[in-house]
C-alpha positions in Angstrom: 50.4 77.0 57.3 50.7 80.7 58.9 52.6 83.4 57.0 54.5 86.0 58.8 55.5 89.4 56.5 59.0 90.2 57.1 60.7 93.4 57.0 64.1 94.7 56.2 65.6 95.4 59.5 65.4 91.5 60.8 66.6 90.1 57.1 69.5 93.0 57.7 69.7 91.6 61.7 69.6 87.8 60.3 72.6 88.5 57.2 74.6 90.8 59.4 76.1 89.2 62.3 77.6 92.2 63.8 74.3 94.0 63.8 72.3 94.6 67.5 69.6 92.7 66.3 71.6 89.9 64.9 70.2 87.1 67.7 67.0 88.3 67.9 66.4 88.1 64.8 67.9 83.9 64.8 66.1 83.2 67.6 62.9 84.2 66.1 63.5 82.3 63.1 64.4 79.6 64.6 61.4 79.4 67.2 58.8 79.8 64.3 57.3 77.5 61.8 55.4 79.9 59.6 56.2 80.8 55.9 57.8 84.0 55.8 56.4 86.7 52.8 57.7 89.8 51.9 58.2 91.6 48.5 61.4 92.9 46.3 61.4 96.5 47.5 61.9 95.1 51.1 64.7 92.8 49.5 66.4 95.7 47.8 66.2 98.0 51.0 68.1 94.8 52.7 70.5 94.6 49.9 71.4 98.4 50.3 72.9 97.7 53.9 74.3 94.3 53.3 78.0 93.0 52.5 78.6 91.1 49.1 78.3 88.2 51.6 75.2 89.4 53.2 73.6 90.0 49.8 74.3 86.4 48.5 73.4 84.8 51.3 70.2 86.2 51.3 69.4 85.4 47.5 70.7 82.1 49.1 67.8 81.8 51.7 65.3 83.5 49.1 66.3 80.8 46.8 66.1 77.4 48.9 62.5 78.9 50.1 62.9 80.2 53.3 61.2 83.6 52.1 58.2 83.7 49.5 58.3 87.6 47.5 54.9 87.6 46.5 54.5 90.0 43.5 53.5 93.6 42.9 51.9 95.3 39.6 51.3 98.5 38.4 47.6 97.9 40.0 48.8 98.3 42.9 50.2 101.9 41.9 47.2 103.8 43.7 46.7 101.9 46.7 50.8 102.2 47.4 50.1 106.3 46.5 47.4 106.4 48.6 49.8 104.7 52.1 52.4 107.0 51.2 50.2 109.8 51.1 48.4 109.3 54.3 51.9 108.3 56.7 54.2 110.9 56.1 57.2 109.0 57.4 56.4 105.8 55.2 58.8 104.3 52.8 57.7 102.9 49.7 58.8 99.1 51.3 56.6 99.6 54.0 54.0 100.5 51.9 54.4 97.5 49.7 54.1 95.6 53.2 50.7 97.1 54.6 49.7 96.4 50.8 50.7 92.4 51.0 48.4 92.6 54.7 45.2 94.1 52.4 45.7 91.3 50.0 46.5 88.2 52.2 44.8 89.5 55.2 48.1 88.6 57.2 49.1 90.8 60.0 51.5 89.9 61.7 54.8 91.3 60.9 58.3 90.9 62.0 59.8 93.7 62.2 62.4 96.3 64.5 60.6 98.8 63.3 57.5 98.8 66.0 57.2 102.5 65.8 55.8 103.1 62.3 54.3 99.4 62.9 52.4 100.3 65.3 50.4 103.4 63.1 50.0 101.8 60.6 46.7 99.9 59.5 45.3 98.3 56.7 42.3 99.8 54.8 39.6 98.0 57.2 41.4 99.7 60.1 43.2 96.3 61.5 46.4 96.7 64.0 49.8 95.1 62.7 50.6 91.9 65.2 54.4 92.9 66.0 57.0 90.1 66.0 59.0 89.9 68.4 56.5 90.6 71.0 
């Protein structure tokens, strides 16, 4: 089965009905059949802009499987170091995401964010597959 990393700004979009990206981010969801990754920073990013509501919902969808956090360690310390060092705008949960690509060798991301995105690369120098295209 294809994984997809996820980003904050569509879980947000997808637990915040209100939000601009709130359909987009359904109709994505809905149109895909690939297992969604992403790690616990990007979850407690999410959590930072979401309701009570929002939040547990989400735990909710983490929980029945709809989104795999695969695990960080302390490994992972100077590779995360050496992102933030080299994209000056880079938050530590996007770093945590161009790390899952270097381990899984999945690129394609969905993500509002295309800007950064679209910088970014993995160690080997491969392009992030934006979703939404």
């Amino acid at each position: 089965m294809r994984n997809i990393i996820v980003d904050a700004g569509p879980l947000v979009a997808l637990f915040r009905a209100r939000d601009e990206h709130h359909q987009t981010a359904k109709s994505v969801l809905e149109s895909t059949r690939a297992l969604l990754v992403t790690t616990w920073p990007v979850v407690t990013e999410v959590c930072h802009f979401l309701s009570r509501d929002g939040k547990r919902a989400l735990l909710s969808f983490i929980g029945r499987g709809a989104l795999r956090i695969e695990p960080l360690s302390a490994g992972d310390i100077p590779r995360l170091d050496e992102l933030l060092a080299r994209y000056e705008r880079m938050d530590f949960a996007d770093a945590t995401l161009v790390l899952l690509a270097e381990k899984t060798g999945v690129t394609e991301i969905f993500t509002i964010d295309r800007r950064d995105f679209e910088v970014y690369r993995t160690r080997t120098g491969r392009r992030f597959r934006l979703v939404p295209a």
